[in-house]
PQR file of N, CA, C, O and H, with PARSE charges and radii, in Angstrom:
ATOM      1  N   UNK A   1      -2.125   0.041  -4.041 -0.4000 1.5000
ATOM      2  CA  UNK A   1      -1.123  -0.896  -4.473 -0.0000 2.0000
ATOM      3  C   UNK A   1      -0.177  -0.225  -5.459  0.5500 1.7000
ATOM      4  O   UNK A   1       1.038  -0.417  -5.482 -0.5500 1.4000
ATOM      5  N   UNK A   2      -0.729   0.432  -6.120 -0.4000 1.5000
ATOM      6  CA  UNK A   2       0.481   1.094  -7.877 -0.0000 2.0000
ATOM      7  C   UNK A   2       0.871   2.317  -6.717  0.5500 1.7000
ATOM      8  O   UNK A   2       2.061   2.556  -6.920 -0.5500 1.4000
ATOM      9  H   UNK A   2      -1.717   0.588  -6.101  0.4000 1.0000
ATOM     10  N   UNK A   3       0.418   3.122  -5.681 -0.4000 1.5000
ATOM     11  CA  UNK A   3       1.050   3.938  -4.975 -0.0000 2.0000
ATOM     12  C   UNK A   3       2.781   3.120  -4.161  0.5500 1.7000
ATOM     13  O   UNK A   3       3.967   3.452  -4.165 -0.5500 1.4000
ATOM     14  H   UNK A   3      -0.549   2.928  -5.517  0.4000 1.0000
ATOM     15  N   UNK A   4       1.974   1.953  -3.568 -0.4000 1.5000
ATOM     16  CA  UNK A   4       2.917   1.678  -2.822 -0.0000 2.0000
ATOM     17  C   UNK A   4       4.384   1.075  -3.589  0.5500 1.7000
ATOM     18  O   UNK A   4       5.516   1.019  -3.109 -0.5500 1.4000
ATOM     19  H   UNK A   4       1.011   1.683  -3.565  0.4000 1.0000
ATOM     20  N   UNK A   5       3.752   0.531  -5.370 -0.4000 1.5000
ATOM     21  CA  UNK A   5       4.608   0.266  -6.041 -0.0000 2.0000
ATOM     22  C   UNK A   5       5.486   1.688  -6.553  0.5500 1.7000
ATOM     23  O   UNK A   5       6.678   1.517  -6.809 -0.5500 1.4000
ATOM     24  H   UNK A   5       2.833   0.577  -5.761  0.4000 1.0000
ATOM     25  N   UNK A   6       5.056   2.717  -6.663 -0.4000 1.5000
ATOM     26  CA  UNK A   6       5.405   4.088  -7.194 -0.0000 2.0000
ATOM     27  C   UNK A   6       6.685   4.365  -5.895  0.5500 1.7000
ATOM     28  O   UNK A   6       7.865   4.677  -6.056 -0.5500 1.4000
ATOM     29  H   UNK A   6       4.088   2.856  -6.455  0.4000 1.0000
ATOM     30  N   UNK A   7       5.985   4.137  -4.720 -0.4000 1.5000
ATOM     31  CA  UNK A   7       7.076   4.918  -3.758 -0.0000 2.0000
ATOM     32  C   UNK A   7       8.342   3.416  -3.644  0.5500 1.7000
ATOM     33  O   UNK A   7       9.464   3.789  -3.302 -0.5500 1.4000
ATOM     34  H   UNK A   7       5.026   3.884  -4.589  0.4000 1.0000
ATOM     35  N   UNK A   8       8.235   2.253  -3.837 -0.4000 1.5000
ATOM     36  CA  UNK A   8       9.568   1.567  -4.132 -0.0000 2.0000
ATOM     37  C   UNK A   8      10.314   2.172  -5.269  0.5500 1.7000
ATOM     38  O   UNK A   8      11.536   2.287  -5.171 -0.5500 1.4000
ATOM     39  H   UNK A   8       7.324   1.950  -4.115  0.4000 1.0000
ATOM     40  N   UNK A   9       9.730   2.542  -6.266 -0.4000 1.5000
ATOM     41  CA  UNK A   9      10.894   3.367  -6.809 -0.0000 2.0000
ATOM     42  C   UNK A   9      11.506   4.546  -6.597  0.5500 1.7000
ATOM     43  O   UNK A   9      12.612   4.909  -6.997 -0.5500 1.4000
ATOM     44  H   UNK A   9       8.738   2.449  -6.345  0.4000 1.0000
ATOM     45  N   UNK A  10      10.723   5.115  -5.948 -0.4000 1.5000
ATOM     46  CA  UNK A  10      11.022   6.819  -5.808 -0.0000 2.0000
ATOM     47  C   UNK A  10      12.611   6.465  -5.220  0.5500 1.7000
ATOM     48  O   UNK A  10      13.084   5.338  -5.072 -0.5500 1.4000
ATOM     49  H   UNK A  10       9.824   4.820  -5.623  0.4000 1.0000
ATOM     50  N   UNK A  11      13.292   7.806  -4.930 -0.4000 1.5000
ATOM     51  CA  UNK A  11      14.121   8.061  -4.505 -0.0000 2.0000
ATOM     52  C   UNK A  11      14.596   9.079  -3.711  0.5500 1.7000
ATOM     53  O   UNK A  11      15.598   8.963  -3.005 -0.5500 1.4000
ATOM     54  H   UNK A  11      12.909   8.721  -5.051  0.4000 1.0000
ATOM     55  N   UNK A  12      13.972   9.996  -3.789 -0.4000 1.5000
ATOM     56  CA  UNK A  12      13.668  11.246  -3.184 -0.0000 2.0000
ATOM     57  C   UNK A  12      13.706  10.765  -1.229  0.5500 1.7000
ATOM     58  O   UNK A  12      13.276   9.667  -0.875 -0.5500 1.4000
ATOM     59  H   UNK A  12      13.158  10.089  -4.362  0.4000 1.0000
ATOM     60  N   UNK A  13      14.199  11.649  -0.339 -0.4000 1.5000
ATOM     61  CA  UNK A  13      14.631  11.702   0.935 -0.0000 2.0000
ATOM     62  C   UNK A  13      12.738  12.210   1.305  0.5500 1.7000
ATOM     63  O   UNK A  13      12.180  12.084   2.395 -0.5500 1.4000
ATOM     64  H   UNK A  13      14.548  12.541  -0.627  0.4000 1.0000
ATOM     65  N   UNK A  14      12.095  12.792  -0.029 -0.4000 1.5000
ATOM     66  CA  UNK A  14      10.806  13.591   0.611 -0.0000 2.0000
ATOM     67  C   UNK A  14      10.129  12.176   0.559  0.5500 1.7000
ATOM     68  O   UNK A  14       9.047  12.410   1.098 -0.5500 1.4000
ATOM     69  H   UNK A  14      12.548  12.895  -0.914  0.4000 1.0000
ATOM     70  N   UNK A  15      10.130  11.196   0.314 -0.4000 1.5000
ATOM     71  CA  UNK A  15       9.446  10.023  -0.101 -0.0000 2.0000
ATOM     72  C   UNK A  15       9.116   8.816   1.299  0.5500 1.7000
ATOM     73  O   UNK A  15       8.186   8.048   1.549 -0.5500 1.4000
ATOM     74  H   UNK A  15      11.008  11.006  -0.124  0.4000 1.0000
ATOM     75  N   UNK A  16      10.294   9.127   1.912 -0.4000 1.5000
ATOM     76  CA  UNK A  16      10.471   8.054   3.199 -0.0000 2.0000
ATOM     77  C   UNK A  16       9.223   8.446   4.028  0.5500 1.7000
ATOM     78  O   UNK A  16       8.785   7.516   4.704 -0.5500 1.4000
ATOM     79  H   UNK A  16      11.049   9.750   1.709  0.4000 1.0000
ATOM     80  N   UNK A  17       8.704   9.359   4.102 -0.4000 1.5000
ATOM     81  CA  UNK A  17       7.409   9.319   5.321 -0.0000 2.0000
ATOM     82  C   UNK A  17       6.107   8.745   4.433  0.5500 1.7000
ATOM     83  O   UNK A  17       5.199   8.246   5.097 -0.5500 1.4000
ATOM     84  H   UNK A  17       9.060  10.115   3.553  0.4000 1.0000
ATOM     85  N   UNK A  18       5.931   8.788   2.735 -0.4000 1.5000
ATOM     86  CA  UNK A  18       4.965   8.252   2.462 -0.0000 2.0000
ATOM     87  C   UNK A  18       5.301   7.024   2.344  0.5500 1.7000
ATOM     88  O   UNK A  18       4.453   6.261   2.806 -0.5500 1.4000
ATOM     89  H   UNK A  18       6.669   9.194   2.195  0.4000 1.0000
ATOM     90  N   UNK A  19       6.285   6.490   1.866 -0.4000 1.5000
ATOM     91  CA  UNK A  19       6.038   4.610   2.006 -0.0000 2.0000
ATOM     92  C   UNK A  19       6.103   4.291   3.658  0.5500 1.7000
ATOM     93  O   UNK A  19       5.579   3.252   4.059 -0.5500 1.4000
ATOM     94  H   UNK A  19       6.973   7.110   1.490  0.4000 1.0000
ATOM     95  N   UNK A  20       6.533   4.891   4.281 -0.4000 1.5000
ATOM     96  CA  UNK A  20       6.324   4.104   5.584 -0.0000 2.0000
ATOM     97  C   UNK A  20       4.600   4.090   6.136  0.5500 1.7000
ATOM     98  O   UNK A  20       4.042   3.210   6.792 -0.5500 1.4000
ATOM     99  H   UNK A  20       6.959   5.735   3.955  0.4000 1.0000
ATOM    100  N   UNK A  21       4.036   5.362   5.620 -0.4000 1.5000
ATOM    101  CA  UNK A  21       2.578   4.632   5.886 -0.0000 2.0000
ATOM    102  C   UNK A  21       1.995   4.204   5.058  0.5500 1.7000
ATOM    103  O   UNK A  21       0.871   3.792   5.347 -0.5500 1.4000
ATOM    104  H   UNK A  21       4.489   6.076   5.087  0.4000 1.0000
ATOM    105  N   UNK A  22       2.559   4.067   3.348 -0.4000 1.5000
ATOM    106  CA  UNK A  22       1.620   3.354   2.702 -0.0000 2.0000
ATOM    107  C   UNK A  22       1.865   2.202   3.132  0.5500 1.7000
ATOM    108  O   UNK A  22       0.825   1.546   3.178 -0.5500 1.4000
ATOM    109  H   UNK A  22       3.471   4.401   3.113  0.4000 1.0000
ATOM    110  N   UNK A  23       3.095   1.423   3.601 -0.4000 1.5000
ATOM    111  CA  UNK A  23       3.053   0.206   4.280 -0.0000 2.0000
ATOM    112  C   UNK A  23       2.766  -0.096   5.092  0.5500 1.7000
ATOM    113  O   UNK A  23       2.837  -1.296   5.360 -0.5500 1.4000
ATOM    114  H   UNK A  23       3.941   1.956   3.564  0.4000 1.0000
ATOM    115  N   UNK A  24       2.204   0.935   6.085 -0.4000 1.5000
ATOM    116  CA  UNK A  24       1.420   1.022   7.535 -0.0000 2.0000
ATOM    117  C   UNK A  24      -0.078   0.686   7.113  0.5500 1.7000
ATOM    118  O   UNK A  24      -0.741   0.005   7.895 -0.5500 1.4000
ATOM    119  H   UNK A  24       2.147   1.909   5.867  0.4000 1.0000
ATOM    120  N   UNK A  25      -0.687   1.152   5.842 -0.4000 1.5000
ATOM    121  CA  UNK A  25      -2.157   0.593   5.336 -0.0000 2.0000
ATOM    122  C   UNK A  25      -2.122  -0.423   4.698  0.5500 1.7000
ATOM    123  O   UNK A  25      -2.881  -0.281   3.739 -0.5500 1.4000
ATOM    124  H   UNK A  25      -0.148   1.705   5.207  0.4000 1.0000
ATOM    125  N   UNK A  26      -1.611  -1.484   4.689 -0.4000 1.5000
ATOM    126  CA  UNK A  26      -1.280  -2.827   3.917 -0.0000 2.0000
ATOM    127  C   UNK A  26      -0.572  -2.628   2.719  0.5500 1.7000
ATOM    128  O   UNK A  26      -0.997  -3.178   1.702 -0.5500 1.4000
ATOM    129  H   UNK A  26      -0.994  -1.599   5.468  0.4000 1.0000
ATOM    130  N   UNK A  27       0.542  -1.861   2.669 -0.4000 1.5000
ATOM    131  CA  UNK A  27       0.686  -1.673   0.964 -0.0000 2.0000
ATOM    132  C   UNK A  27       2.147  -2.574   1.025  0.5500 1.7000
ATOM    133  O   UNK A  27       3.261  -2.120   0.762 -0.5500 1.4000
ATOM    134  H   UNK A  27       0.887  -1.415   3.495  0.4000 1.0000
ATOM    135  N   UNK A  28       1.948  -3.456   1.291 -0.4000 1.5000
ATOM    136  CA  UNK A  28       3.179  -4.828   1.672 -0.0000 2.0000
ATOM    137  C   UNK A  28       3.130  -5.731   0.493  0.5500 1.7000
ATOM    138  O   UNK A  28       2.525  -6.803   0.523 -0.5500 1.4000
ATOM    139  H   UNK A  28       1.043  -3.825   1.505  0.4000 1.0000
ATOM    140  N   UNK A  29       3.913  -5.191  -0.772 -0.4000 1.5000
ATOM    141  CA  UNK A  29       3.519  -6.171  -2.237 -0.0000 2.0000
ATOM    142  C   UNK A  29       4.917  -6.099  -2.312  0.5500 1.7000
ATOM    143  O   UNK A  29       5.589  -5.174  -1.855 -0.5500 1.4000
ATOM    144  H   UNK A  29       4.405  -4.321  -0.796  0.4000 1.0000
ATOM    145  N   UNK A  30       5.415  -7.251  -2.991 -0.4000 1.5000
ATOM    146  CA  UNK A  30       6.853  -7.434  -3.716 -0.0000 2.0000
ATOM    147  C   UNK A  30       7.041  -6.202  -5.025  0.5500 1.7000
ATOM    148  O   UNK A  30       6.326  -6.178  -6.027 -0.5500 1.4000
ATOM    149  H   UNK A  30       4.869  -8.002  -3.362  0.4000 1.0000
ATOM    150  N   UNK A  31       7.829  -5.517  -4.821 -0.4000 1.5000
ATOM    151  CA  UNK A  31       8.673  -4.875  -5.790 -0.0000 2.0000
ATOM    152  C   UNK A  31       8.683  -5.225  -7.337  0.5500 1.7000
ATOM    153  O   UNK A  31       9.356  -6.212  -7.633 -0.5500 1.4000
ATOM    154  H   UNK A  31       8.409  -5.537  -4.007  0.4000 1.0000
ATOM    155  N   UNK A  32       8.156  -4.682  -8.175 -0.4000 1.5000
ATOM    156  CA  UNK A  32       7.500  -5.233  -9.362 -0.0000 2.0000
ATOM    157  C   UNK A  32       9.090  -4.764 -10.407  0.5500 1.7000
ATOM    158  O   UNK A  32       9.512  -3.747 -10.956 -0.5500 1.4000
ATOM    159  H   UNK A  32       7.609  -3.880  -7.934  0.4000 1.0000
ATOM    160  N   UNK A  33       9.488  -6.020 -10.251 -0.4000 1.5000
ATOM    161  CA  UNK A  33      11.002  -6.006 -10.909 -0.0000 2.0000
ATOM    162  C   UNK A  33      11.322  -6.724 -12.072  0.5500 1.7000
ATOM    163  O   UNK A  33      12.296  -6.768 -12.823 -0.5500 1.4000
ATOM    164  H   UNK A  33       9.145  -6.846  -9.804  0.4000 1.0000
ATOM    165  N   UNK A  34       9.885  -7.446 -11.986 -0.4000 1.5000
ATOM    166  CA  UNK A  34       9.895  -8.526 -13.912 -0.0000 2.0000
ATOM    167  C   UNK A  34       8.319  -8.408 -13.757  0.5500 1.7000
ATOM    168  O   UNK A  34       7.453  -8.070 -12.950 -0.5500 1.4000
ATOM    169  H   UNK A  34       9.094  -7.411 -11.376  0.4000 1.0000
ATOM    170  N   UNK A  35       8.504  -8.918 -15.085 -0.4000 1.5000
ATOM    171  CA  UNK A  35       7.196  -9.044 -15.249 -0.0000 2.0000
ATOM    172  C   UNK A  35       6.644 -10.184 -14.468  0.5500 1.7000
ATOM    173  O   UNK A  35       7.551 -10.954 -14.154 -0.5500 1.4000
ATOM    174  H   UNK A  35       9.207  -9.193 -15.740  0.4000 1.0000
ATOM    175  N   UNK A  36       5.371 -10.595 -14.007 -0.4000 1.5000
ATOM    176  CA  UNK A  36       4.747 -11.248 -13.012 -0.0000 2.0000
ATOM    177  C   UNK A  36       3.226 -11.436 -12.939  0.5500 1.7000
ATOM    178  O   UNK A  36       2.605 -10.435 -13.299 -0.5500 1.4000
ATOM    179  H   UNK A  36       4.634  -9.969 -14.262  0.4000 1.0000
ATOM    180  N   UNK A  37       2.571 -12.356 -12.603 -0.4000 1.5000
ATOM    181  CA  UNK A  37       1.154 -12.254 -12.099 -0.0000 2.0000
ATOM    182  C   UNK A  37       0.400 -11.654 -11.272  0.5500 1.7000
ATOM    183  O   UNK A  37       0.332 -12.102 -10.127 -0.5500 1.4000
ATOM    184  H   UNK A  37       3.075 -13.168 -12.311  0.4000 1.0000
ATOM    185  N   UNK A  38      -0.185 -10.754 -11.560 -0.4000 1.5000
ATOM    186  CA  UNK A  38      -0.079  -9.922 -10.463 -0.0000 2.0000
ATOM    187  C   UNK A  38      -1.905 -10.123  -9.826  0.5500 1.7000
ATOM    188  O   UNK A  38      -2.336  -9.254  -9.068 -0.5500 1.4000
ATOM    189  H   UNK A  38      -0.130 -10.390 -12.490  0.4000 1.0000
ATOM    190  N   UNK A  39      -2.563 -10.987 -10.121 -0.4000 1.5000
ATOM    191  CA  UNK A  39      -3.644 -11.659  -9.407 -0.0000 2.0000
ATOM    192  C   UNK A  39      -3.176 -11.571  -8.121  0.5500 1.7000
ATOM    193  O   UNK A  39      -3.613 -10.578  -7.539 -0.5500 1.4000
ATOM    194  H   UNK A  39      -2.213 -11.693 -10.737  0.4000 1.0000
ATOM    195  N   UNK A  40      -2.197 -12.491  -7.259 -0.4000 1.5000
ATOM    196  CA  UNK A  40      -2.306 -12.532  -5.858 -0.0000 2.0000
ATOM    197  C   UNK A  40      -2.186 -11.194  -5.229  0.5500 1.7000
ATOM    198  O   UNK A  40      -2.561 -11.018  -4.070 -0.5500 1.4000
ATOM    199  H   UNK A  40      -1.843 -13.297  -7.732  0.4000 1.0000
ATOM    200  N   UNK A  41      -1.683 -10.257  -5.944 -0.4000 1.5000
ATOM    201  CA  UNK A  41      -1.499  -8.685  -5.422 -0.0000 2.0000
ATOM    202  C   UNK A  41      -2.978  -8.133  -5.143  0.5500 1.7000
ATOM    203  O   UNK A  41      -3.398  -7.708  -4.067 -0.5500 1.4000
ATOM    204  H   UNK A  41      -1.379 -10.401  -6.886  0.4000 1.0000
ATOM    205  N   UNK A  42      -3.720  -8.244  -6.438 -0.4000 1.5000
ATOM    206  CA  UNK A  42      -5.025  -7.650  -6.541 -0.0000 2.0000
ATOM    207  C   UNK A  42      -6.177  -8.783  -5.765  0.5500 1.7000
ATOM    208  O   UNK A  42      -7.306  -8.383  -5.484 -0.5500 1.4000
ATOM    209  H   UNK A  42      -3.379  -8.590  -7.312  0.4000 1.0000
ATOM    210  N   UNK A  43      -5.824  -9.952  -5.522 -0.4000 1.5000
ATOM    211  CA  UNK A  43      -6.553 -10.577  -4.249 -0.0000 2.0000
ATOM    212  C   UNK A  43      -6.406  -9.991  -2.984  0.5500 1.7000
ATOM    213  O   UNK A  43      -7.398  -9.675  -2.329 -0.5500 1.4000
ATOM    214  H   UNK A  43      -4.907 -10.277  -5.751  0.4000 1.0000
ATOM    215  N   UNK A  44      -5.232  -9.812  -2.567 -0.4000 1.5000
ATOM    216  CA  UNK A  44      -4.537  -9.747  -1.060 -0.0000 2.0000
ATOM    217  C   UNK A  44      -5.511  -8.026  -0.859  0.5500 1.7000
ATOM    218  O   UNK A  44      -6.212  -7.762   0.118 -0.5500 1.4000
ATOM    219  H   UNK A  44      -4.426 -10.069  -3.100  0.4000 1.0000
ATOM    220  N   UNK A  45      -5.247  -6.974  -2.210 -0.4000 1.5000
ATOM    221  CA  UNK A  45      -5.890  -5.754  -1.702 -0.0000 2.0000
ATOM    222  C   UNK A  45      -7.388  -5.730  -2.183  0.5500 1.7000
ATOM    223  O   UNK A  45      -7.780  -4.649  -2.621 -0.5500 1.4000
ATOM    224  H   UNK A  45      -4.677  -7.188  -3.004  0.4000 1.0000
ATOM    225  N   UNK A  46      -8.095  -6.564  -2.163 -0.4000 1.5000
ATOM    226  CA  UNK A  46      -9.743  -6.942  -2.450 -0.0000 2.0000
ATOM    227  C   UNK A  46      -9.978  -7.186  -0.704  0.5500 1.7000
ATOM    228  O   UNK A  46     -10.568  -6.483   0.116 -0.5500 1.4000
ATOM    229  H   UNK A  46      -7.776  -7.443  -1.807  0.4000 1.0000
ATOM    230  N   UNK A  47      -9.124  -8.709  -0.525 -0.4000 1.5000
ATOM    231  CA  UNK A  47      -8.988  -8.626   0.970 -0.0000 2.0000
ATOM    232  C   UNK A  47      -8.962  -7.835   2.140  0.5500 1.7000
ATOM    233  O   UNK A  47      -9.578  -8.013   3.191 -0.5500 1.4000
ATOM    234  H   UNK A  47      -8.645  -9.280  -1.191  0.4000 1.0000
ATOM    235  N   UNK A  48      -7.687  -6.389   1.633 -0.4000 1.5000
ATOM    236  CA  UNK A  48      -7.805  -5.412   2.139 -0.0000 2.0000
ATOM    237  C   UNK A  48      -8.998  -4.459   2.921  0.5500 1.7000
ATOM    238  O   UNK A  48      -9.341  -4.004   4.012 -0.5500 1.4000
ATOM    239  H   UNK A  48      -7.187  -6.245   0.779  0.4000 1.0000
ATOM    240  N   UNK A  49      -9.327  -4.527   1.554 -0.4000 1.5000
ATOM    241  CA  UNK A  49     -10.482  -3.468   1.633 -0.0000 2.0000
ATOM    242  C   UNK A  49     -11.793  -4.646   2.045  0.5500 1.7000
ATOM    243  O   UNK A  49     -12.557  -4.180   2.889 -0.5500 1.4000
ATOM    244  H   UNK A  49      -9.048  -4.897   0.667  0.4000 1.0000
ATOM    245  N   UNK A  50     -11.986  -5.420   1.791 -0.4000 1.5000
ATOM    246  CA  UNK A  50     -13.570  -5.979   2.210 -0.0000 2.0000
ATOM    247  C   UNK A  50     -13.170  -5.813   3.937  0.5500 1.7000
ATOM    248  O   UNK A  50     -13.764  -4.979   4.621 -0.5500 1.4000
ATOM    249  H   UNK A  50     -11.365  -5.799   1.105  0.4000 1.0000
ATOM    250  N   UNK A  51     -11.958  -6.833   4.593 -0.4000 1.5000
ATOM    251  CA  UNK A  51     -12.013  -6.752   5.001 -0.0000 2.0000
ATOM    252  C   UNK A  51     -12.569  -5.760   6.702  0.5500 1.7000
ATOM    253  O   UNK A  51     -13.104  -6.092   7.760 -0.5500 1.4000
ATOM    254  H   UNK A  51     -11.476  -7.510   4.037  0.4000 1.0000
ATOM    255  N   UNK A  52     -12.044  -4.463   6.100 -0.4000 1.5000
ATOM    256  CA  UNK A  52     -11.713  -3.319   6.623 -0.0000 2.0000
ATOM    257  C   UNK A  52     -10.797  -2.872   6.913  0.5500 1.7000
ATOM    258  O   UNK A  52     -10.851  -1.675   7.198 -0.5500 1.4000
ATOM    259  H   UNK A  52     -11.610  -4.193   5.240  0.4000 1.0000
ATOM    260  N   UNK A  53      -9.326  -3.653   7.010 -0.4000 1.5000
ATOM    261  CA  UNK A  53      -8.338  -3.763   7.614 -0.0000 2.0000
ATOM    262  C   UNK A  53      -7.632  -2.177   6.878  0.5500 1.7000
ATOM    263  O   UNK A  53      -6.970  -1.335   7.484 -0.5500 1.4000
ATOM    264  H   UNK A  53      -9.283  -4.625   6.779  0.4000 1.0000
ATOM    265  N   UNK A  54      -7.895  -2.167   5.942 -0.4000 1.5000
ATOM    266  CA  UNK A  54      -6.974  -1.108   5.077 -0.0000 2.0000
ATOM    267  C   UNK A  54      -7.412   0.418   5.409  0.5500 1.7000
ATOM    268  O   UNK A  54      -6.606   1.346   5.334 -0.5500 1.4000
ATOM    269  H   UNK A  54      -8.432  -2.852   5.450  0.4000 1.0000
ATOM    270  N   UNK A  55      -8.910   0.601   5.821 -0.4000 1.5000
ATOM    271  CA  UNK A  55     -10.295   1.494   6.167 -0.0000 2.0000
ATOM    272  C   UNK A  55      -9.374   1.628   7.635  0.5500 1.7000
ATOM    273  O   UNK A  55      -9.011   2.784   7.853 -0.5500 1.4000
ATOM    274  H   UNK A  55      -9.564  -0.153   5.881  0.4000 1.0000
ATOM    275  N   UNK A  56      -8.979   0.676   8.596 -0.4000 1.5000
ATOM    276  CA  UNK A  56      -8.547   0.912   9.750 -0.0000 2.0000
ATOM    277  C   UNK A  56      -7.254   1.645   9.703  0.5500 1.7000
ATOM    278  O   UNK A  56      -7.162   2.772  10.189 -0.5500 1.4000
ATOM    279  H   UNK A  56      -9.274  -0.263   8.419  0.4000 1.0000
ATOM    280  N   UNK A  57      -6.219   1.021   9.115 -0.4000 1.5000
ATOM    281  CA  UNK A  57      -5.414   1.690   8.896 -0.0000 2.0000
ATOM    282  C   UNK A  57      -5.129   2.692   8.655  0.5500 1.7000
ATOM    283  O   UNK A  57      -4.264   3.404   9.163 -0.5500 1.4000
ATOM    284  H   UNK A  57      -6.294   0.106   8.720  0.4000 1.0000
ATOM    285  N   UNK A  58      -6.018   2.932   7.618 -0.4000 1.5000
ATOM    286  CA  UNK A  58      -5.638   5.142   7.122 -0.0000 2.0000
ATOM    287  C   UNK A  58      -6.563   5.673   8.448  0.5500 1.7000
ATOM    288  O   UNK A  58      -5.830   6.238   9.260 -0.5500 1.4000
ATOM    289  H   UNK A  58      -6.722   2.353   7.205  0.4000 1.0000
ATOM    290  N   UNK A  59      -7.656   5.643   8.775 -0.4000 1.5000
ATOM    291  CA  UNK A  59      -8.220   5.785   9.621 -0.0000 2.0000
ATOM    292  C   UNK A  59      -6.939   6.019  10.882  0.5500 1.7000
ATOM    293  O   UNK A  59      -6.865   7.126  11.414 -0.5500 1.4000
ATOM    294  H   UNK A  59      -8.252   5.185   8.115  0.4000 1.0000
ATOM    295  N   UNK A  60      -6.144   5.103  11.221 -0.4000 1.5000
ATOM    296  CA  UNK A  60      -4.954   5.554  12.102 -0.0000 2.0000
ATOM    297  C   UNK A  60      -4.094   6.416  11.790  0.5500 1.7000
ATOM    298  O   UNK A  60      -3.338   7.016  12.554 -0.5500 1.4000
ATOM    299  H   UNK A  60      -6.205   4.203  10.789  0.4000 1.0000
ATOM    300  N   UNK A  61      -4.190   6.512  10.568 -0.4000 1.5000
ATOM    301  CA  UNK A  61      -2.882   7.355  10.258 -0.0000 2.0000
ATOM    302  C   UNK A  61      -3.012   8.606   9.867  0.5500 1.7000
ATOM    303  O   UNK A  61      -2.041   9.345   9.705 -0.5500 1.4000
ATOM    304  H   UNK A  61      -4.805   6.024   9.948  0.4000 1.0000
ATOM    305  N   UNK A  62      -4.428   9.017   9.647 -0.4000 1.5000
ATOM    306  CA  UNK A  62      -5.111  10.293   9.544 -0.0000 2.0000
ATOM    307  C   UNK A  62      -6.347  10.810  10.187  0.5500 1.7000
ATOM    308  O   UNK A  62      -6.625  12.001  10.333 -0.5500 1.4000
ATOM    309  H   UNK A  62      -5.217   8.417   9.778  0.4000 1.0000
ATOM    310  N   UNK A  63      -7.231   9.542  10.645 -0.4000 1.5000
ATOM    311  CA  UNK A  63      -8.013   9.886  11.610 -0.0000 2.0000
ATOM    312  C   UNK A  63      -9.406   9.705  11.110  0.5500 1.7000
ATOM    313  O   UNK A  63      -9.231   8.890  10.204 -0.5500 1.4000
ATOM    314  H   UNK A  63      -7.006   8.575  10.527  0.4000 1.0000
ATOM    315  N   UNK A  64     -10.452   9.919  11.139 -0.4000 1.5000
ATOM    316  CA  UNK A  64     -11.771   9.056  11.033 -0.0000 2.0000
ATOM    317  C   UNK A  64     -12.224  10.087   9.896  0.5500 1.7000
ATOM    318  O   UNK A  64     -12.283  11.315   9.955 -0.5500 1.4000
ATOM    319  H   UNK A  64     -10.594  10.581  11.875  0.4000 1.0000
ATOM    320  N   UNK A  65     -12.526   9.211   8.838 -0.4000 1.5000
ATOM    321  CA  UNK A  65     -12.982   9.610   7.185 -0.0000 2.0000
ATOM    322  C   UNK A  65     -14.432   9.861   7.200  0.5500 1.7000
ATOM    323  O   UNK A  65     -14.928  10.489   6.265 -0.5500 1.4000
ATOM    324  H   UNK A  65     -12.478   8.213   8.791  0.4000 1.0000
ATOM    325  N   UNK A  66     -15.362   9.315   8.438 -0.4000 1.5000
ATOM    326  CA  UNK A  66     -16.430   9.628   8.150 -0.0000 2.0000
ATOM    327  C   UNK A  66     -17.218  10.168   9.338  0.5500 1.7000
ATOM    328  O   UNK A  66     -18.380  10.544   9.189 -0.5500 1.4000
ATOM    329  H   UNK A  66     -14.959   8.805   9.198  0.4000 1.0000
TER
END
């Protein structure tokens, strides 16, 4: 999540291939532009990960971790 928040700011042209798969592993959070609650963020990636959904994802995008 603080990755996928790190690469909304970046700016760098070297940056565009890592947010497109950190958003390919669920890293789909609003842009932390005020201050905010950030509970539903840290629910949604608890979700993530119990689920497996997030485990599947990198798993696609780099290939089997175990």
């Amino acid at each position: 999540m603080a990755a996928a928040q790190a690469l909304d700011f970046a700016s760098s042209s070297s940056v565009v291939e890592w947010r497109r798969r950190a958003k390919s592993c669920g890293g789909t959070w609003p842009t932390l532009e005020e201050d905010r609650p950030l509970y539903p963020d840290h629910n949604r990636m608890k979700e993530l990960v119990r689920s497996g959904e997030i485990l599947e994802a990198v798993e696609a995008a780099v290939g089997p971790l175990a």
